[in-house]
GUMI-33816 format. One record per atom (N, C-alpha, C, O): residue in three letters; atom name; x, y, z. Coordinates in nm, 4 decimals, padded with zeros to 6 digits. Layout:
REM residues N
@aa->ala | at->CA | X->X | Y->Y | Z->Z $
...
REM end
This chain:
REM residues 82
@aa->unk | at->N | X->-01.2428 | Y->02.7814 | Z->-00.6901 $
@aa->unk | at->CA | X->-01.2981 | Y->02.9107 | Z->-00.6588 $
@aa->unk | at->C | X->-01.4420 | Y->02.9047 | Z->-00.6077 $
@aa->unk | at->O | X->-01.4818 | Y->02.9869 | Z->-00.5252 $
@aa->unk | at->N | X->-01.5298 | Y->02.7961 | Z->-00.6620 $
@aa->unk | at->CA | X->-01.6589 | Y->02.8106 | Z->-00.6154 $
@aa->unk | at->C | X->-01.6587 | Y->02.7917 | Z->-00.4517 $
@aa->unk | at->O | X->-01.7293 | Y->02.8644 | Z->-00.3819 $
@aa->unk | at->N | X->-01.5738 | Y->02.6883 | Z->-00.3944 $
@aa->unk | at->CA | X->-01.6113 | Y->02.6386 | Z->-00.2602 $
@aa->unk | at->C | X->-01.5793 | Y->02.7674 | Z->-00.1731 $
@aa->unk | at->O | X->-01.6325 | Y->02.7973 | Z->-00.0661 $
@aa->unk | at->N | X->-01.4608 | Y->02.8516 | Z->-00.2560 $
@aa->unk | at->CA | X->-01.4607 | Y->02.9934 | Z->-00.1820 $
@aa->unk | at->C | X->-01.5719 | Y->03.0605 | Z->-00.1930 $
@aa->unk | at->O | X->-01.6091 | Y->03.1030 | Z->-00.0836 $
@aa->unk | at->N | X->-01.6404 | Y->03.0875 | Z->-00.2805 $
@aa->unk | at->CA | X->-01.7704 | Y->03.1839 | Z->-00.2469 $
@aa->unk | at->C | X->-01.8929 | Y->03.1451 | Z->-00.1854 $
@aa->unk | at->O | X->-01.9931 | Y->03.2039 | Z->-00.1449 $
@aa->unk | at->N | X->-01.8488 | Y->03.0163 | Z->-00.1920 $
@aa->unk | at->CA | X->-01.9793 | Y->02.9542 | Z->-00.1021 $
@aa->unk | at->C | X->-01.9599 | Y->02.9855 | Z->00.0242 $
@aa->unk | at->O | X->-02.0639 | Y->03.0143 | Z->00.0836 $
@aa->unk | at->N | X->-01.8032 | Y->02.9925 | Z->00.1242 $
@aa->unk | at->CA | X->-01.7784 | Y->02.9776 | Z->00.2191 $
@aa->unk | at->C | X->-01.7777 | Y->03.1193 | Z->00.2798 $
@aa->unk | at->O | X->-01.7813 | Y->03.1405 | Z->00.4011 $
@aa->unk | at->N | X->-01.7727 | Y->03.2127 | Z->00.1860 $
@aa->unk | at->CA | X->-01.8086 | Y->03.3654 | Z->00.2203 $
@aa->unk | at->C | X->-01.9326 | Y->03.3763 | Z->00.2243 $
@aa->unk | at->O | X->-01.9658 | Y->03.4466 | Z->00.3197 $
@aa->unk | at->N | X->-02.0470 | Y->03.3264 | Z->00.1441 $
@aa->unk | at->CA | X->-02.1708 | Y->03.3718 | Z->00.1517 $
@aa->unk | at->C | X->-02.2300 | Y->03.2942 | Z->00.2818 $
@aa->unk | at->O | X->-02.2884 | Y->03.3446 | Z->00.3778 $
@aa->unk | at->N | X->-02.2018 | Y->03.1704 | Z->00.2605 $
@aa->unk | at->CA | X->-02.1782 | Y->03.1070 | Z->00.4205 $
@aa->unk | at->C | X->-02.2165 | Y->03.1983 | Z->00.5758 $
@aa->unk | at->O | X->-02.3084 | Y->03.2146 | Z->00.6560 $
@aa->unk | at->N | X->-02.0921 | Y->03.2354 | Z->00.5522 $
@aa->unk | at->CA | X->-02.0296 | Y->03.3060 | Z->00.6732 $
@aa->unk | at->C | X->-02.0999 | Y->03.4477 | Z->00.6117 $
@aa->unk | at->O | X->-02.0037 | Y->03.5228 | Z->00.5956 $
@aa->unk | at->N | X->-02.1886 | Y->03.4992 | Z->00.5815 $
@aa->unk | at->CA | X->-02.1985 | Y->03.6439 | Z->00.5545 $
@aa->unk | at->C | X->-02.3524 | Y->03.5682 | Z->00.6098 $
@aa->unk | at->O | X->-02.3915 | Y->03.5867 | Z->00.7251 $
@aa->unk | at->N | X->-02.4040 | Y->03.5112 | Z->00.5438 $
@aa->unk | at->CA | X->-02.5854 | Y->03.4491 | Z->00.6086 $
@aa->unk | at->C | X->-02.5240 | Y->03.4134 | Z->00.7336 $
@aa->unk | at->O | X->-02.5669 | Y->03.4828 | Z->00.8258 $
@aa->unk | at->N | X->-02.4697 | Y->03.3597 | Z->00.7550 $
@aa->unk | at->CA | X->-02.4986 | Y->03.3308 | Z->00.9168 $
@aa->unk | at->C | X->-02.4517 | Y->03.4220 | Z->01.0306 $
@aa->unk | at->O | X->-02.5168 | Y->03.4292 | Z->01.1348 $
@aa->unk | at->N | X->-02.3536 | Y->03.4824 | Z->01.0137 $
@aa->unk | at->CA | X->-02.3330 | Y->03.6390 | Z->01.0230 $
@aa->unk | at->C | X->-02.4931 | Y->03.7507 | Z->01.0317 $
@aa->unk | at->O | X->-02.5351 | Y->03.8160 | Z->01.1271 $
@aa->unk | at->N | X->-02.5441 | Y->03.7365 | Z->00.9060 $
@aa->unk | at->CA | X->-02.6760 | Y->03.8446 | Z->00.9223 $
@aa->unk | at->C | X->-02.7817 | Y->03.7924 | Z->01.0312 $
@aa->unk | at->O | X->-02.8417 | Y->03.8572 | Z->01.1169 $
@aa->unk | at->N | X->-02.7867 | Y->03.6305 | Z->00.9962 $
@aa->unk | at->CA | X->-02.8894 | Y->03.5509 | Z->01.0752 $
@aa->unk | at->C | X->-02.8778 | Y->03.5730 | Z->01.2291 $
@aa->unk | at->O | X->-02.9720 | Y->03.5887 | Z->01.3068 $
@aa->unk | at->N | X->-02.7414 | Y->03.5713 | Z->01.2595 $
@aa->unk | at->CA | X->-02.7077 | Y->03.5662 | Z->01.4156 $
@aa->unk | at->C | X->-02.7355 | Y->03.6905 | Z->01.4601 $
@aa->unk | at->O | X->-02.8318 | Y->03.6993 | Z->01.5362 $
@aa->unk | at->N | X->-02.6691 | Y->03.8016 | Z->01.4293 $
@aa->unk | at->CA | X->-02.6602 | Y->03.9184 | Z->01.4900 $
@aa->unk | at->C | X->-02.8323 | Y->04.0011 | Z->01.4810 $
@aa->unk | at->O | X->-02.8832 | Y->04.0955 | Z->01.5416 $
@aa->unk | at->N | X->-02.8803 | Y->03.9060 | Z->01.3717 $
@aa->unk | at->CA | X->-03.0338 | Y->03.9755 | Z->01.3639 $
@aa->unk | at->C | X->-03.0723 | Y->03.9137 | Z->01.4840 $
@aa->unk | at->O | X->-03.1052 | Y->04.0011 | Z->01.5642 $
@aa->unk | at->N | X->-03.0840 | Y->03.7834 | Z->01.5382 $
@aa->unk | at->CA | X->-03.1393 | Y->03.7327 | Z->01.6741 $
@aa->unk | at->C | X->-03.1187 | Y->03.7839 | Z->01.7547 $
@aa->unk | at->O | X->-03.1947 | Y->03.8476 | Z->01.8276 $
@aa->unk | at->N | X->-02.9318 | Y->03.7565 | Z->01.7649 $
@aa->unk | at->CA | X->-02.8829 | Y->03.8693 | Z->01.8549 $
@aa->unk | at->C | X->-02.9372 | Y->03.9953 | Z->01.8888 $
@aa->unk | at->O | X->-02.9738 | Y->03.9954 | Z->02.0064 $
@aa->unk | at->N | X->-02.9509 | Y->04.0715 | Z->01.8476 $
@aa->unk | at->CA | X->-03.0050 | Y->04.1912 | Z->01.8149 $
@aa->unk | at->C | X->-03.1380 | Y->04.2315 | Z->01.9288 $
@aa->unk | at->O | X->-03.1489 | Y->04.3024 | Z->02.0289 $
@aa->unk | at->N | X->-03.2458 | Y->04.1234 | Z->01.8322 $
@aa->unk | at->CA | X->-03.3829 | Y->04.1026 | Z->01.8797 $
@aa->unk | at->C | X->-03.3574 | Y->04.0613 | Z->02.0362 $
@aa->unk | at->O | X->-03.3801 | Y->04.1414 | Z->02.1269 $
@aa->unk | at->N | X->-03.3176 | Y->03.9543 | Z->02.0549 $
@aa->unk | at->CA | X->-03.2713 | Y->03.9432 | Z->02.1929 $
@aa->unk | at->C | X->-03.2255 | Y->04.0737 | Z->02.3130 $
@aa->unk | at->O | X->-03.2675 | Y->04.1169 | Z->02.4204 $
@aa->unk | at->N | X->-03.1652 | Y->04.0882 | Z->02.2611 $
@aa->unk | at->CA | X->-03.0600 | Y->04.2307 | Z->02.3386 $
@aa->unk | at->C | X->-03.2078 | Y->04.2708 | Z->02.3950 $
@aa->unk | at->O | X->-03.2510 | Y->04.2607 | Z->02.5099 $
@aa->unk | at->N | X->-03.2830 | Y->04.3286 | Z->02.2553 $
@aa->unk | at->CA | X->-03.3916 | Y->04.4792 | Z->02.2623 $
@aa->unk | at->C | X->-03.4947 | Y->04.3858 | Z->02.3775 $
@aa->unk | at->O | X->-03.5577 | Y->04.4489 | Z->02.4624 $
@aa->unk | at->N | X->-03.5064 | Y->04.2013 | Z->02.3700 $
@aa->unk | at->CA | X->-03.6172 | Y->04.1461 | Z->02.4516 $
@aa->unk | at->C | X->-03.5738 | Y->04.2272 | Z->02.6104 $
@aa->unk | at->O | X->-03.6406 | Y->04.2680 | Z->02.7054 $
@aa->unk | at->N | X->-03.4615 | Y->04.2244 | Z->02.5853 $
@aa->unk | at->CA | X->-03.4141 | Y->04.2541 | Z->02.7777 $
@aa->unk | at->C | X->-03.5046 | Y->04.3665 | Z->02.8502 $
@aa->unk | at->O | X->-03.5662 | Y->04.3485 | Z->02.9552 $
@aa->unk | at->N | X->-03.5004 | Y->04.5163 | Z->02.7555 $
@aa->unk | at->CA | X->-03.6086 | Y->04.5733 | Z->02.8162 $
@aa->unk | at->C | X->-03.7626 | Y->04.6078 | Z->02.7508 $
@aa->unk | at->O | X->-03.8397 | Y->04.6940 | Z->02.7929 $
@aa->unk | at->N | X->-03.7881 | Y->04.5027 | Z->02.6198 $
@aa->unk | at->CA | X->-03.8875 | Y->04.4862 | Z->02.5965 $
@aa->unk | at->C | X->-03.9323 | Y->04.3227 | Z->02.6292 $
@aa->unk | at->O | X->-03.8499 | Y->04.2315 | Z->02.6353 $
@aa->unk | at->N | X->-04.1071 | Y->04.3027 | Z->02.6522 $
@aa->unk | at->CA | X->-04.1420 | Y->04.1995 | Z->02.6403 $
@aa->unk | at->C | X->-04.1019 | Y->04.1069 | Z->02.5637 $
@aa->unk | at->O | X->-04.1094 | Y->04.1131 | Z->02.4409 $
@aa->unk | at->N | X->-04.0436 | Y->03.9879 | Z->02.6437 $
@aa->unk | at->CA | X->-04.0434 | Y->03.8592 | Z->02.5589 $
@aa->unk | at->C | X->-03.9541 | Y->03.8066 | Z->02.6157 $
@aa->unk | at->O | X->-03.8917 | Y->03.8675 | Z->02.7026 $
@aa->unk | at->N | X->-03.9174 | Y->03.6471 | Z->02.5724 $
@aa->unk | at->CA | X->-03.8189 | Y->03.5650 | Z->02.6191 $
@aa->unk | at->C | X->-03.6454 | Y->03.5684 | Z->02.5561 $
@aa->unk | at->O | X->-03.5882 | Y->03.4921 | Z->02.4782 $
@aa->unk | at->N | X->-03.5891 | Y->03.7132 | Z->02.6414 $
@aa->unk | at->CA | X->-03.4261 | Y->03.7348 | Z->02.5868 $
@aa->unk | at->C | X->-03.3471 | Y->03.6392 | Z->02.6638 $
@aa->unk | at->O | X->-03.2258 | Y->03.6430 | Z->02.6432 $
@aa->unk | at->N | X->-03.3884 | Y->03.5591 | Z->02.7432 $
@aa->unk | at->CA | X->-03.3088 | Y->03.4071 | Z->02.8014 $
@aa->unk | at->C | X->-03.2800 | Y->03.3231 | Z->02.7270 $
@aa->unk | at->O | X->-03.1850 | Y->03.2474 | Z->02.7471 $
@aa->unk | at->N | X->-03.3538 | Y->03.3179 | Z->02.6272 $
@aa->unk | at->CA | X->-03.4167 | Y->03.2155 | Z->02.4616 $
@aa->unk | at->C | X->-03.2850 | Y->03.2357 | Z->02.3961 $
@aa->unk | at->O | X->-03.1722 | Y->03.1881 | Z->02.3837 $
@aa->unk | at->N | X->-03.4026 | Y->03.3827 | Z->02.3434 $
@aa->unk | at->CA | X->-03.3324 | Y->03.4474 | Z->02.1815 $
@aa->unk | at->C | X->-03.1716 | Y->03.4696 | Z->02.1879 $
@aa->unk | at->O | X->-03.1059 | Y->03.4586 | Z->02.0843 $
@aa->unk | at->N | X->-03.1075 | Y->03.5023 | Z->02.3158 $
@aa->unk | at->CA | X->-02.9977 | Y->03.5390 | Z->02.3476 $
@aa->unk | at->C | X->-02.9062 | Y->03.4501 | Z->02.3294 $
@aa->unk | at->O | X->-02.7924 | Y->03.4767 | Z->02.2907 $
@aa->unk | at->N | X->-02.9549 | Y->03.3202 | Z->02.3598 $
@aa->unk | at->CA | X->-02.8360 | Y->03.2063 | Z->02.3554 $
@aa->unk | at->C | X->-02.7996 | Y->03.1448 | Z->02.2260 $
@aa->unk | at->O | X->-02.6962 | Y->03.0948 | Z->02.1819 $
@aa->unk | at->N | X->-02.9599 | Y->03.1721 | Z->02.1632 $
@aa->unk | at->CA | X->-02.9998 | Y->03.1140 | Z->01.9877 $
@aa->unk | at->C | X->-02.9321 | Y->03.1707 | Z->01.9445 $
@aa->unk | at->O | X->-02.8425 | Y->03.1025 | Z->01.8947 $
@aa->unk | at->N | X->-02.9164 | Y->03.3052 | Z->01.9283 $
@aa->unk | at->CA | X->-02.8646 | Y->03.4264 | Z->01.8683 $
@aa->unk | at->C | X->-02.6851 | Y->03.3589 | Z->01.8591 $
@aa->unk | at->O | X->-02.6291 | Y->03.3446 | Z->01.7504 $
@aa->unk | at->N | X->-02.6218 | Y->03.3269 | Z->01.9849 $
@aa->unk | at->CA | X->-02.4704 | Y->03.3376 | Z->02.0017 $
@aa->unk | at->C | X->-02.4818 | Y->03.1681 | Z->01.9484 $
@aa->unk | at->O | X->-02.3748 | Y->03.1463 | Z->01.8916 $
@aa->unk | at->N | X->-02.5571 | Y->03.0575 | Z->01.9449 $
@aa->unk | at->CA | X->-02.5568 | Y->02.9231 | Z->01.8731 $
@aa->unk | at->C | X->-02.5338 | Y->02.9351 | Z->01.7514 $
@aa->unk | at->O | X->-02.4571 | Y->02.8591 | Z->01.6924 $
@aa->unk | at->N | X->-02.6091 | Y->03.0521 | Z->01.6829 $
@aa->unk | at->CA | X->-02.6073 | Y->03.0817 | Z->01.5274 $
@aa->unk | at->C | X->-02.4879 | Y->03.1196 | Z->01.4723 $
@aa->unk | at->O | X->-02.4468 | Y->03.0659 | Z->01.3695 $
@aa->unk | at->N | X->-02.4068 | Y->03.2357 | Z->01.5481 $
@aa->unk | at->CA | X->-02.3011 | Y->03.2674 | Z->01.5170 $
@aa->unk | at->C | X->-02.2038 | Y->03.2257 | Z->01.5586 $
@aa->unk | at->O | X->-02.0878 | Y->03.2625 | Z->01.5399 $
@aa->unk | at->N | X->-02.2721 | Y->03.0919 | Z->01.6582 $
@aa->unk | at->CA | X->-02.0959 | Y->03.0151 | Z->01.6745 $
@aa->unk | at->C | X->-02.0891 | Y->02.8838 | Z->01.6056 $
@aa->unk | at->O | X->-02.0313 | Y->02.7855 | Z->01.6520 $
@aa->unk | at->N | X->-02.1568 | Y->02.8887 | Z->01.4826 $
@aa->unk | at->CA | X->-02.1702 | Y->02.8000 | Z->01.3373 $
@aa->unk | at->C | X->-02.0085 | Y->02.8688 | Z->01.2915 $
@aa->unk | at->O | X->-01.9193 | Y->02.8030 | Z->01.2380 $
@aa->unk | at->N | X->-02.0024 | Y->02.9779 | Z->01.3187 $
@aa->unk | at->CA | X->-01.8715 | Y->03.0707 | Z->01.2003 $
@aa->unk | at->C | X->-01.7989 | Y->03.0532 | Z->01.2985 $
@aa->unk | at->O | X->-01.7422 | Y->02.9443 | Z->01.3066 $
@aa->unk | at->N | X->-01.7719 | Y->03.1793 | Z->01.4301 $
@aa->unk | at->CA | X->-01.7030 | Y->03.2456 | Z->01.5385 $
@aa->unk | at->C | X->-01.6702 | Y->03.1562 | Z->01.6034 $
@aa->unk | at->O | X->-01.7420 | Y->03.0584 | Z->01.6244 $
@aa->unk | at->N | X->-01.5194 | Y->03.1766 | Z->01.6619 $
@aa->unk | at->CA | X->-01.5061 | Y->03.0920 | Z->01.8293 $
@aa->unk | at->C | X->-01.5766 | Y->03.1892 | Z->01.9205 $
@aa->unk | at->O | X->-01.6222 | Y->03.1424 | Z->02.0249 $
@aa->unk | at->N | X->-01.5917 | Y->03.3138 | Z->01.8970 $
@aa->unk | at->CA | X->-01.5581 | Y->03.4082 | Z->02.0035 $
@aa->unk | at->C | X->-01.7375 | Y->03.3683 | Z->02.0600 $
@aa->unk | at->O | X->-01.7767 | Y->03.3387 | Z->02.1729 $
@aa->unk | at->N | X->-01.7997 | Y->03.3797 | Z->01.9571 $
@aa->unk | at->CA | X->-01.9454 | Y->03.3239 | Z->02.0069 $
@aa->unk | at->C | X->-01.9536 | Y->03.2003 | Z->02.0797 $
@aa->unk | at->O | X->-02.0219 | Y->03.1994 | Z->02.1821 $
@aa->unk | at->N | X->-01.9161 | Y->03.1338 | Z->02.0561 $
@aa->unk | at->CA | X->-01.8250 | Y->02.9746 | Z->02.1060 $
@aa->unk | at->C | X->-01.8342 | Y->03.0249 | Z->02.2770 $
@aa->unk | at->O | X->-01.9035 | Y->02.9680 | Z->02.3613 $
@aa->unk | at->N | X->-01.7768 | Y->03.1030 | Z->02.2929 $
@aa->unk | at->CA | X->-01.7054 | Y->03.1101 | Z->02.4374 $
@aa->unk | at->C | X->-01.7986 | Y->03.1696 | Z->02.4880 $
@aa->unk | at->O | X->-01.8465 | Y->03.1296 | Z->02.5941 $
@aa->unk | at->N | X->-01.8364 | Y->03.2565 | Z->02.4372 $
@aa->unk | at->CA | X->-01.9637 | Y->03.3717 | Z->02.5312 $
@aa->unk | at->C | X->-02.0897 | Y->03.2356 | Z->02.5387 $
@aa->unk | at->O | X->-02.1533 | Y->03.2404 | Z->02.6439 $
@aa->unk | at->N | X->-02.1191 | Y->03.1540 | Z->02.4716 $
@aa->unk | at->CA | X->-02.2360 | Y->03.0592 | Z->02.4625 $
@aa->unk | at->C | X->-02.2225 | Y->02.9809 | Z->02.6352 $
@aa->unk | at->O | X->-02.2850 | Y->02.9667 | Z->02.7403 $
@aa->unk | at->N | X->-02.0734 | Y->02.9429 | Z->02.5573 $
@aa->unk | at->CA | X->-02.0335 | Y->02.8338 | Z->02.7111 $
@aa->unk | at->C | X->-02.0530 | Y->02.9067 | Z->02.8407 $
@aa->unk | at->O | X->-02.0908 | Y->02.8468 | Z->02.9414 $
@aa->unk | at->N | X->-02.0261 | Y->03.0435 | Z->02.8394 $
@aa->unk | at->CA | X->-02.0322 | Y->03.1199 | Z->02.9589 $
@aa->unk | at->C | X->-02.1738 | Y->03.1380 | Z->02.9694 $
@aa->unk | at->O | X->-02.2021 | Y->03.1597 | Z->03.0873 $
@aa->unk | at->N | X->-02.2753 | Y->03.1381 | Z->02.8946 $
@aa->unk | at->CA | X->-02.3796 | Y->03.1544 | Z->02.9169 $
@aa->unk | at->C | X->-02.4345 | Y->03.0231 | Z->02.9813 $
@aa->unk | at->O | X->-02.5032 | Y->03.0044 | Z->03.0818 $
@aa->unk | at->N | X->-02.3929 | Y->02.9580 | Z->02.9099 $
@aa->unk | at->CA | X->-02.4345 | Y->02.8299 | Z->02.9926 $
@aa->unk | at->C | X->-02.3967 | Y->02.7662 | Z->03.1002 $
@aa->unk | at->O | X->-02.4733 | Y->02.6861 | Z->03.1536 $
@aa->unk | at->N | X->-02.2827 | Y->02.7894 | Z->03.1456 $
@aa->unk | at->CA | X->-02.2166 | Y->02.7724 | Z->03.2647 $
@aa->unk | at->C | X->-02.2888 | Y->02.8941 | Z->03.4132 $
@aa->unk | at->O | X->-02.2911 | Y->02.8696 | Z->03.5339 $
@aa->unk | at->N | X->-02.3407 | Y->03.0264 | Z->03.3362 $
@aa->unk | at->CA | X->-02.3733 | Y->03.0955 | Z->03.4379 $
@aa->unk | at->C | X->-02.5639 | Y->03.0446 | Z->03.4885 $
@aa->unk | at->O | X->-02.6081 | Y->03.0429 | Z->03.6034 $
@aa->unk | at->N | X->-02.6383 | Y->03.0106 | Z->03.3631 $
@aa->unk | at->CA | X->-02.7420 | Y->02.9488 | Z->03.3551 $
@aa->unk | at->C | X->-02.7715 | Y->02.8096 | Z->03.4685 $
@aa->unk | at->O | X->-02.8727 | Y->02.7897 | Z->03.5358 $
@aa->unk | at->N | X->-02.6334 | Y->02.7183 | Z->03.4600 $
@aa->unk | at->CA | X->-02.6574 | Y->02.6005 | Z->03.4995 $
@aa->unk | at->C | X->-02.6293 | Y->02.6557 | Z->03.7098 $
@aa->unk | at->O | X->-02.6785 | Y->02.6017 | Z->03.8089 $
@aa->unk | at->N | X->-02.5523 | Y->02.7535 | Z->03.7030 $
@aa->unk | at->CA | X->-02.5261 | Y->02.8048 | Z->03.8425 $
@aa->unk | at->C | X->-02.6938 | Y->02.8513 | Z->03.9164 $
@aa->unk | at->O | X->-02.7461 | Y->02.8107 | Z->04.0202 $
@aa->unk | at->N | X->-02.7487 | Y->02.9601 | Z->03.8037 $
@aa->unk | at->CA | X->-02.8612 | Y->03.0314 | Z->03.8647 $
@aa->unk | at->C | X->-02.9474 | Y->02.8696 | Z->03.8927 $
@aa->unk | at->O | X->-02.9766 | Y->02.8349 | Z->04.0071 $
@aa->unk | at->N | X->-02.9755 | Y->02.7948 | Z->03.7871 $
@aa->unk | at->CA | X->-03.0766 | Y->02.6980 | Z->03.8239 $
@aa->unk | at->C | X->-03.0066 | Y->02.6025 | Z->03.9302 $
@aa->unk | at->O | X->-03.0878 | Y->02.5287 | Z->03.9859 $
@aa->unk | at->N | X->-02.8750 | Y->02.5870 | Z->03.9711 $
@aa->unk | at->CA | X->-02.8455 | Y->02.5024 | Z->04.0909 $
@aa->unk | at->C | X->-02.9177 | Y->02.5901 | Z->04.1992 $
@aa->unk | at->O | X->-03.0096 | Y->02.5385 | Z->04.2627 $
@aa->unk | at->N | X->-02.8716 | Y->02.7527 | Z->04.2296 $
@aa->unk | at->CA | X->-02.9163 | Y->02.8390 | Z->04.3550 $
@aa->unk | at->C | X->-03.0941 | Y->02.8236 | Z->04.3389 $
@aa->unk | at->O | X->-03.1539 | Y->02.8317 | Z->04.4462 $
@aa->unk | at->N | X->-03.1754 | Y->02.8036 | Z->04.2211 $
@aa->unk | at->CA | X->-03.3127 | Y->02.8486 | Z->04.2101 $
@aa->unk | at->C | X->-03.3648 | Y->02.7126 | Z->04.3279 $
@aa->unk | at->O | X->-03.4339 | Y->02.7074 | Z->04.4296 $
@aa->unk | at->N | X->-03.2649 | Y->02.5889 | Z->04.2220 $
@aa->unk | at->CA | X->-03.3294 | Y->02.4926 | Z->04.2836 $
@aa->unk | at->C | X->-03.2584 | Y->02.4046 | Z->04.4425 $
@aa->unk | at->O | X->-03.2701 | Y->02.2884 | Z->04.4813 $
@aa->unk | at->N | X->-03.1867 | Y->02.5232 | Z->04.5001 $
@aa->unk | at->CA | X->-03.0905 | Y->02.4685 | Z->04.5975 $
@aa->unk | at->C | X->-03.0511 | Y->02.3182 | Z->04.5860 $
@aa->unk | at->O | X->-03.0746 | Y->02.2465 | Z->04.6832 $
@aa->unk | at->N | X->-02.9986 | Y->02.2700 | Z->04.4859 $
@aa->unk | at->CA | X->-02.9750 | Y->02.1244 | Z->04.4939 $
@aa->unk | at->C | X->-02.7957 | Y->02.1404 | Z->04.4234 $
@aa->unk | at->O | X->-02.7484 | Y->02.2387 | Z->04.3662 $
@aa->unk | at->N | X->-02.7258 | Y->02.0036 | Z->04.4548 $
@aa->unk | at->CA | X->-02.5822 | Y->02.0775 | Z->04.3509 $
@aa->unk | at->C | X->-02.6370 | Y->01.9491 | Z->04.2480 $
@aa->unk | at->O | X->-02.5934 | Y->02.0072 | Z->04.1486 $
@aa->unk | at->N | X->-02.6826 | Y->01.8522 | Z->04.2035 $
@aa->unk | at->CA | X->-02.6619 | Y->01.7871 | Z->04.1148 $
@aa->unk | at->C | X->-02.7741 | Y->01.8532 | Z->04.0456 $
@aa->unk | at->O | X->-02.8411 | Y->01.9376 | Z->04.1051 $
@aa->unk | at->N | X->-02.7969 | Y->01.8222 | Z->03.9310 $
@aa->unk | at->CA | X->-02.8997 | Y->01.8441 | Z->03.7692 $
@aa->unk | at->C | X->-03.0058 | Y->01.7429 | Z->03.7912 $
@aa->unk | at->O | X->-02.9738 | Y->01.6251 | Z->03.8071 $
@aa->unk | at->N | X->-03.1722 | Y->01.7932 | Z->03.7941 $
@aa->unk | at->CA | X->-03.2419 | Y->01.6637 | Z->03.7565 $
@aa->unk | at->C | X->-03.1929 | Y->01.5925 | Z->03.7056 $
@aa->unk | at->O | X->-03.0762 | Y->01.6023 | Z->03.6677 $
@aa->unk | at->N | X->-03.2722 | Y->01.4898 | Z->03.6867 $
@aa->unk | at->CA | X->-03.2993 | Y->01.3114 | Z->03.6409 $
@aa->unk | at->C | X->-03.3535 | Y->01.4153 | Z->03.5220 $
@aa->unk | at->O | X->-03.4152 | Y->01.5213 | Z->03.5324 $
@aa->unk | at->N | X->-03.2852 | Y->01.3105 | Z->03.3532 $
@aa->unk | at->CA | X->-03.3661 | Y->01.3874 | Z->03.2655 $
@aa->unk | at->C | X->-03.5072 | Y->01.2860 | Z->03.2549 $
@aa->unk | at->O | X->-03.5291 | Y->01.1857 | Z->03.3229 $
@aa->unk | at->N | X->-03.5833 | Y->01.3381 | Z->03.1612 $
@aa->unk | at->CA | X->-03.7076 | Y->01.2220 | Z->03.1551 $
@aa->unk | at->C | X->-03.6566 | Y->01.1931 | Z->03.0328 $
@aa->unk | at->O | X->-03.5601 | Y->01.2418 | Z->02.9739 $
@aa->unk | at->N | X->-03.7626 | Y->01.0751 | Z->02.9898 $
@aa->unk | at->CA | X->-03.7827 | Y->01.0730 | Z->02.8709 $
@aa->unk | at->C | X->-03.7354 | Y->00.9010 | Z->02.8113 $
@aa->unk | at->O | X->-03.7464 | Y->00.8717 | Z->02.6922 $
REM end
């Protein structure tokens, strides 16, 4: 029984954690600040629990990696450094 309530409180914190980013994010869009960030953090957090966050992440990132191919007219990805 314990590993069950752990796995609800689990999923209930990361649940509050996400959708609070989430949240904050959304409101960055027409307030100041970086909702490009918070937005993706936000759907990372809750796709600890969710697939469905899972999928919206990948789409975010798939639409992300498009805008920076058109920003930077190139089709391959920098050289990383490091």
């Amino acid at each position: 029984m314990p590993n069950i309530a752990y796995r609800l409180a689990r999923r209930i914190a990361v649940s509050v954690v996400g959708f609070t980013v989430l949240a904050i994010g959304i409101a960055m869009i027409a307030l100041p600040g970086p909702a490009f960030i918070v937005i993706p953090a936000g759907l990372g957090i809750l796709g600890l629990e969710f697939a469905w966050a899972r999928r919206w992440l990948q789409k975010v990132r798939e639409k992300a990696e498009a805008v920076a191919k058109t920003v930077t007219g190139s089709s391959t990805p920098p050289p990383k450094s490091g």
